[in-house]
Structure formats: structure tokens, C-alpha cells
C-alpha positions as a LaTeX table, in Angstrom:
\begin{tabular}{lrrr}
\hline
Residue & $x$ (\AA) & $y$ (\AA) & $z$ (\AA) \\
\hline
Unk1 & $-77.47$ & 121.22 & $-66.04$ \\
Unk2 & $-75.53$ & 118.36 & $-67.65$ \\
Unk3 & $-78.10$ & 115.45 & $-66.07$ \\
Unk4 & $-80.93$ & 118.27 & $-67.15$ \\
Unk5 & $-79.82$ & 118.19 & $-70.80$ \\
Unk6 & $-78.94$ & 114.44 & $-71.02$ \\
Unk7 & $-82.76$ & 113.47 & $-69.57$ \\
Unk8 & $-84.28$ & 116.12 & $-71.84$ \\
Unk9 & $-82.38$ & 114.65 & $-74.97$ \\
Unk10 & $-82.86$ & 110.72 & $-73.73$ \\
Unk11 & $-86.73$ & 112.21 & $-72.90$ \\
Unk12 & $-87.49$ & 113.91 & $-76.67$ \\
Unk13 & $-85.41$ & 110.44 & $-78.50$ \\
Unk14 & $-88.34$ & 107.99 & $-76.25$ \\
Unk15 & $-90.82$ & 110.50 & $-77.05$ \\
Unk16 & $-90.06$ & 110.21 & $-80.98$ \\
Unk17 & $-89.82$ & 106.79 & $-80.79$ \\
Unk18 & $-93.22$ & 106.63 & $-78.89$ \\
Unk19 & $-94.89$ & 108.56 & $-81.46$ \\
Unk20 & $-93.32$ & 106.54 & $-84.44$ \\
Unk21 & $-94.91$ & 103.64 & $-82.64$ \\
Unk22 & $-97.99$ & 105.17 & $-82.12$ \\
Unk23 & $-98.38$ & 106.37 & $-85.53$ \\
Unk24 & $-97.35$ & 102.68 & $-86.89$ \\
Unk25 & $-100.21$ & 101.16 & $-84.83$ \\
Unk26 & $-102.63$ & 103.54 & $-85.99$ \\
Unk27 & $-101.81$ & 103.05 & $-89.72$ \\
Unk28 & $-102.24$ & 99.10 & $-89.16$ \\
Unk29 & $-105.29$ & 99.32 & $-87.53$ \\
Unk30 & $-109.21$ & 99.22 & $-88.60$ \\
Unk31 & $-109.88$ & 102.49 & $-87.70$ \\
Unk32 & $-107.36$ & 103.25 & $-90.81$ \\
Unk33 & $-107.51$ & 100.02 & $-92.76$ \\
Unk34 & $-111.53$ & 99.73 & $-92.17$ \\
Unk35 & $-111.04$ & 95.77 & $-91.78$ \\
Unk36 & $-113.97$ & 94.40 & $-89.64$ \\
Unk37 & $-116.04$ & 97.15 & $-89.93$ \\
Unk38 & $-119.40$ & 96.91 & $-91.27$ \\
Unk39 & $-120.30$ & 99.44 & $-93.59$ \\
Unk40 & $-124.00$ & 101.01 & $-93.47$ \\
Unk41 & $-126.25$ & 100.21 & $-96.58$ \\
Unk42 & $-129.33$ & 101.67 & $-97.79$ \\
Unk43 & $-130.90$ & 98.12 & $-97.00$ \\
Unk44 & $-129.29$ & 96.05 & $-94.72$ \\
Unk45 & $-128.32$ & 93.14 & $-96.78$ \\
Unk46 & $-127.20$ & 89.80 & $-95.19$ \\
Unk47 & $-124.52$ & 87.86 & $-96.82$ \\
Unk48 & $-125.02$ & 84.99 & $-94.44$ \\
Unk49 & $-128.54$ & 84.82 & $-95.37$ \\
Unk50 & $-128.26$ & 85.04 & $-98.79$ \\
Unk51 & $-125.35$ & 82.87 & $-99.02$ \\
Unk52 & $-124.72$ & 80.04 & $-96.57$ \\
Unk53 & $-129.05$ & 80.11 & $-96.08$ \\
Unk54 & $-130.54$ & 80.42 & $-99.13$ \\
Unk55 & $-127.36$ & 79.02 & $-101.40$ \\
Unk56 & $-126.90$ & 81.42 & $-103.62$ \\
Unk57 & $-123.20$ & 81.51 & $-105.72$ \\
Unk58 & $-121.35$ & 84.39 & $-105.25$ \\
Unk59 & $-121.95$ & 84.91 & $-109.23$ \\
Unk60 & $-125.47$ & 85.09 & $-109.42$ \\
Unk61 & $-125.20$ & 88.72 & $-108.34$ \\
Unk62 & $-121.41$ & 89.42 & $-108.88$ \\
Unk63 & $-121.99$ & 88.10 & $-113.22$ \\
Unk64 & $-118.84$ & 89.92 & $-114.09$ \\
Unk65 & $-116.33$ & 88.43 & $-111.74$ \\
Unk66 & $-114.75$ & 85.92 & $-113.79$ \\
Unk67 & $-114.60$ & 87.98 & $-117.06$ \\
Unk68 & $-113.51$ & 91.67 & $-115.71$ \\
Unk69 & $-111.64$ & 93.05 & $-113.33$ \\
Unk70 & $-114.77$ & 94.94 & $-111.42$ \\
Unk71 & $-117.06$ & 91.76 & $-110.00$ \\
Unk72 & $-119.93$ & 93.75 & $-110.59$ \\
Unk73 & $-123.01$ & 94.88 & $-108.55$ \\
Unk74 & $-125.98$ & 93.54 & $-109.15$ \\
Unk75 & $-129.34$ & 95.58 & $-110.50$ \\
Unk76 & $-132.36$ & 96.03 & $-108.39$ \\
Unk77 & $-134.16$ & 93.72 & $-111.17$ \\
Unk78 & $-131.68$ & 90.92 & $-109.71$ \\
Unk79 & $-132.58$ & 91.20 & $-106.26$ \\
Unk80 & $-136.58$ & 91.48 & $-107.42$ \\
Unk81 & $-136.33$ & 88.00 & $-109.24$ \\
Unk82 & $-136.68$ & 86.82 & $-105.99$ \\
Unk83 & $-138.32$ & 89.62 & $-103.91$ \\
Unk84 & $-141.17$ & 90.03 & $-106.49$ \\
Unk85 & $-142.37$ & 86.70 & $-104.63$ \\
Unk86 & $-140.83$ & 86.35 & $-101.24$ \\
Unk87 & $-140.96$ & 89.36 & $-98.60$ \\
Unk88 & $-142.47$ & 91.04 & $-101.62$ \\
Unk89 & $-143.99$ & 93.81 & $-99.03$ \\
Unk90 & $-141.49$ & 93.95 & $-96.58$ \\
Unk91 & $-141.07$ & 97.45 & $-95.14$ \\
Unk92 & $-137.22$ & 96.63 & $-95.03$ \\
Unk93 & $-137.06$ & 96.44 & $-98.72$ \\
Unk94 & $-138.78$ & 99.29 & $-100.05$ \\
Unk95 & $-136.45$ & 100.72 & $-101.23$ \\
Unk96 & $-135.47$ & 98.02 & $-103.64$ \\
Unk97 & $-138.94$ & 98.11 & $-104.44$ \\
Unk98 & $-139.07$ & 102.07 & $-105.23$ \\
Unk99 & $-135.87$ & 101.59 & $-106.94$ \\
Unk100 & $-137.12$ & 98.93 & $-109.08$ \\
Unk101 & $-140.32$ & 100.75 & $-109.69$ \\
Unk102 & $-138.49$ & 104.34 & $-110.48$ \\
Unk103 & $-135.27$ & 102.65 & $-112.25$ \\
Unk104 & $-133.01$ & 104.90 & $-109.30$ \\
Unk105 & $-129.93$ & 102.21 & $-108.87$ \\
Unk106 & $-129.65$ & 101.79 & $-105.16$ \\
Unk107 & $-126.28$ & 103.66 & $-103.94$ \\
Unk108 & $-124.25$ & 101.14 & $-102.06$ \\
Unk109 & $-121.62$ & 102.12 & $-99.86$ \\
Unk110 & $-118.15$ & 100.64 & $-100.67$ \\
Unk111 & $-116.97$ & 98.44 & $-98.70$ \\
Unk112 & $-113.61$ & 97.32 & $-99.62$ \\
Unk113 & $-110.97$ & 100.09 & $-100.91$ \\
Unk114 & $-108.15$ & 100.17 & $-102.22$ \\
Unk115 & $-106.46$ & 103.19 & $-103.55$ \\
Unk116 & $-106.90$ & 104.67 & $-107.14$ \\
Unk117 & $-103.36$ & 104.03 & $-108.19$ \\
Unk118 & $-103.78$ & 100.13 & $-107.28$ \\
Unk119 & $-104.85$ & 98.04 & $-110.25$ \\
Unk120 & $-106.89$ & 94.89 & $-109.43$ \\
Unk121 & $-108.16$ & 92.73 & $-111.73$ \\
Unk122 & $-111.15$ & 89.82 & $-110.23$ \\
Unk123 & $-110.53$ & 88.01 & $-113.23$ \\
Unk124 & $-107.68$ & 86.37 & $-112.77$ \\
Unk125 & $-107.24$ & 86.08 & $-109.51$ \\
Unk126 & $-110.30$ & 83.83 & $-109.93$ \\
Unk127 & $-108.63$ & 81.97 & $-112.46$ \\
Unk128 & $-105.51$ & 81.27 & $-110.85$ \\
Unk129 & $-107.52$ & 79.66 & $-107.65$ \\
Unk130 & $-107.74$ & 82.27 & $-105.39$ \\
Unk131 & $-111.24$ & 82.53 & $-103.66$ \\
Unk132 & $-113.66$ & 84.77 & $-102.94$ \\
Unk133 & $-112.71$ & 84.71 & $-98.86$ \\
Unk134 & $-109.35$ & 84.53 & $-99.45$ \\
Unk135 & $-109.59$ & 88.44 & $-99.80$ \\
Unk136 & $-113.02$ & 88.96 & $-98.57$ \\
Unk137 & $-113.60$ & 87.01 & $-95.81$ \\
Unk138 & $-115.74$ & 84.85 & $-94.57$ \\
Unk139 & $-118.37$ & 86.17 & $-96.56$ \\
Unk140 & $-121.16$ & 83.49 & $-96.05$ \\
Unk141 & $-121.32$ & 84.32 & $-92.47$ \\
Unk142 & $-121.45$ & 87.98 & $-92.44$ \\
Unk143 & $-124.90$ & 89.44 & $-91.39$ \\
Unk144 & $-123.66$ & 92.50 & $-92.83$ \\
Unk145 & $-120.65$ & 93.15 & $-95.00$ \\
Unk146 & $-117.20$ & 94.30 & $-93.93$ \\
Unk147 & $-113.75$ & 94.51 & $-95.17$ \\
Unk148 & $-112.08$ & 91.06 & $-94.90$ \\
Unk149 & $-108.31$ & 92.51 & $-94.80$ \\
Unk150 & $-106.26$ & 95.15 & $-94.32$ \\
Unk151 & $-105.75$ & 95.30 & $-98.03$ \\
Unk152 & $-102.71$ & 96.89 & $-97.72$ \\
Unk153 & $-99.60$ & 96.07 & $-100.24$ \\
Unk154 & $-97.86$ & 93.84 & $-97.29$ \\
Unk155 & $-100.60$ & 91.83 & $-97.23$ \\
Unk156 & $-101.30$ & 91.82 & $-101.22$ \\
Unk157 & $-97.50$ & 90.48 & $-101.43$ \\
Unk158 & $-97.73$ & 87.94 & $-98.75$ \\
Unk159 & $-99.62$ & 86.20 & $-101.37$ \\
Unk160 & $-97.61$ & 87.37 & $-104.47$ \\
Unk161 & $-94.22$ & 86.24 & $-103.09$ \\
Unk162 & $-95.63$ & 83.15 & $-101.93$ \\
Unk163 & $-98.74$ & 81.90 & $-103.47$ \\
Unk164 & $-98.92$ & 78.30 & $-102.20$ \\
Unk165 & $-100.45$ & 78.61 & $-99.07$ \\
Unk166 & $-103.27$ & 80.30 & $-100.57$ \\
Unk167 & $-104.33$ & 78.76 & $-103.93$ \\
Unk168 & $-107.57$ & 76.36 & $-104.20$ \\
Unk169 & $-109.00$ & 74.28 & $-106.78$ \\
Unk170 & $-110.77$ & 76.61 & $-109.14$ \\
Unk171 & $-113.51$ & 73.90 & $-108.62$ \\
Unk172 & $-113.69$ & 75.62 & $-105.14$ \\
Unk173 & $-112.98$ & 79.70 & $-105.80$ \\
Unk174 & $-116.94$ & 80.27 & $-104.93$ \\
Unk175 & $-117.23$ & 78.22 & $-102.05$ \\
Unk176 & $-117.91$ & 80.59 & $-98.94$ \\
Unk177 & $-116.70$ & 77.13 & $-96.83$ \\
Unk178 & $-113.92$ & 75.62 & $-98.03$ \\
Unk179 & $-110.91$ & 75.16 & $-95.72$ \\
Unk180 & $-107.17$ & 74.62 & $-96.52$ \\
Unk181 & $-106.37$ & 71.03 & $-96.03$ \\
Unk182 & $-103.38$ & 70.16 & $-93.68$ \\
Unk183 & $-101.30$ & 69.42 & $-96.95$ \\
Unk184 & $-102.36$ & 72.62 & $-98.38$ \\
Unk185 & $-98.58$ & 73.80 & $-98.87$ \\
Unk186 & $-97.83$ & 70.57 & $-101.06$ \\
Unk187 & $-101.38$ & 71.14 & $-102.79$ \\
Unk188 & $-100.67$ & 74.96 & $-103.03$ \\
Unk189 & $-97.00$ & 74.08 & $-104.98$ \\
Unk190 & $-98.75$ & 71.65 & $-107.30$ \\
Unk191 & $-101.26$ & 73.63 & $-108.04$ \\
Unk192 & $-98.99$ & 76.89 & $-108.68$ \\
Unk193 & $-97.60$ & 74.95 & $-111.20$ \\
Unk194 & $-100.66$ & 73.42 & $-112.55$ \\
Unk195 & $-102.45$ & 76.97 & $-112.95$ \\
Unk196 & $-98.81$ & 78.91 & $-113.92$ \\
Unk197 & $-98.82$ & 81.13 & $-111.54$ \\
Unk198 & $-96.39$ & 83.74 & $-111.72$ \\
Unk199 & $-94.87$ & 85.84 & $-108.65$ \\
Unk200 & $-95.26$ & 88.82 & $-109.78$ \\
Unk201 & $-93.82$ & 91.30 & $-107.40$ \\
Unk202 & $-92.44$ & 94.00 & $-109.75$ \\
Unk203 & $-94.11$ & 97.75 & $-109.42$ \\
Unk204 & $-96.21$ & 97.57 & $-112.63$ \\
Unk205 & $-97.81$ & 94.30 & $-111.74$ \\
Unk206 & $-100.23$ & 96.29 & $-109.62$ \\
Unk207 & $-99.33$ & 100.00 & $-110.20$ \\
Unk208 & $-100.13$ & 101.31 & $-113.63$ \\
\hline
\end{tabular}
């Protein structure tokens, strides 16, 4: 009865520990965190095609992203500066077209979420250098959109506690392509300095 009680308690301990595993993994994983998964849209719009094709900047449709903390969603009458001309009868886009025509915003599905109690301002994250696929991705080559990251506070403060390895030229926030160079740590520190970059890790940085 002894070995029977010692295997049953050494059993339910692995067991717990199994579980605590298990429920670890699933809380870092996509099917939680959503990263990598592309998110249905009422038209299936291309990133890649609209970005690395056709060349458009990220704030052509995005206008707010440098002045607010939301970076905005573009109105049908953006996407129909173009589409008034080009695919103009395109069964894929009608309805931008009956949105256009009845003033109904299309309802996109988010894509990237955070939660409520998580302050995040666009604004100066731009300003400080940090791009647009830092956090999202590689944008320009998405056919459709998906959550670049986890977005989960770990990896928020990889970046808060140590900025360097992450900071760009502001000249090259909006570029889908750019690529750290192999000195980007001794770029990073100068430009952490240059731009006054703070690491703010404290609660009310982010939680207000």
C-alpha cells in the first residue's frame, strides 16, 4: 500500500506539472495569441499587392498614424480613388462599391488585439523609430493580413527594456523592407540616444 500511495502521489505531482505545461503552451500559442492567422474580411484585401506591388505608403490609408494613437482605417472613398478607375467592376469589390454608393463603412475584422486595459499609442512609437513591421510584420508580403506577434506584455518589454536592437531611422519607419544592418546594436544605442528614448517599464507606462 506504501509503493501504491508513493506512485499515486509521484503520479498526481507529474500529472500537475503536465498540465501546468500544457496550459503554458496553450497560452503562448496562435490558437490563443492569434499570431499568423489570417483574419477573414468582407473583401479580401492584399497587403502585398497594395504595398510591395503597387507602392503605396503605409500612410496613404493609415493618415492618422503619426499624429494619434489609433493609425486609422481608411474610408471606402480612399480605396475608390483608385477603384473608380482600375477593377472599377470587379465582382470582388462590390462591396466597396455598394458601400461607397450607400455611405455603409465596410466592417473590418480586427486583426491585431490587445486587451482594453493596454494603452498604445502609434504616435510615438513612430516617432521614436520603431516601424511598422517591427510590430506588424512583414506587412508588404502578406496576401492577407495577420497578426505579426504574440503581442503579449513579454514581448512588448523585450523592446521596452532594451530598445536598441529594434530602433530604425525614422527615415525608414514606413518601409515594409528594411532590414537591421549587422551593426544594428551600435546603430540601435546611437540612435536611442539620438531620438531620447526612454525605458519605460513602470505599470502606468502602458496600463492606465
Amino acid at each position: 500500500m506504501n509503493t501504491v500511495a508513493r506512485v499515486t502521489l509521484f503520479g498526481a505531482l507529474f500529472f500537475l506539472a503536465f498540465l501546468a505545461w500544457a496550459g503554458g503552451m496553450l497560452y503562448r500559442s496562435s490558437y490563443v495569441t492569434r499570431e499568423g492567422v489570417a483574419i477573414d474580411q468582407p473583401v479580401p484585401f492584399s497587403h502585398k499587392h497594395h504595398v510591395s506591388d503597387a507602392g503605396i505608403d503605409c500612410r496613404y490609408c493609415h493618415t492618422s498614424v503619426e499624429t494619434s494613437p489609433f493609425a486609422g482605417i481608411p474610408p471606402t472613398r480612399t480605396c475608390m480613388n483608385c477603384h473608380s478607375m482600375i477593377w472599377k467592376d470587379a465582382p470582388v469589390l462590390a462591396p466597396v462599391r455598394e458601400s461607397y454608393r450607400t455611405g455603409e463603412p465596410l466592417r473590418w475584422n480586427r486583426v491585431n488585439f490587445s486587451p482594453a486595459f493596454v494603452f498604445f499609442d502609434h504616435s510615438i512609437h513612430v516617432k521614436k523609430g520603431i516601424g511598422c513591421t517591427t510590430c506588424h510584420g512583414p506587412v508588404g508580403q502578406m496576401p492577407l493580413t495577420w497578426q505579426g506577434a504574440s503581442l503579449r506584455m513579454r514581448w512588448c518589454l523585450d523592446c521596452h527594456e532594451n530598445p536598441a536592437p529594434f530602433v530604425r531611422p525614422r527615415t525608414e519607419v514606413f518601409n515594409p523592407d528594411w532590414q537591421p544592418p549587422a551593426d544594428q546594436l551600435a546603430v540601435g544605442a546611437k540612435l536611442v540616444k539620438e531620438y531620447n528614448i526612454k525605458s519605460l517599464t513602470d505599470c502606468g507606462s502602458c496600463h492606465r
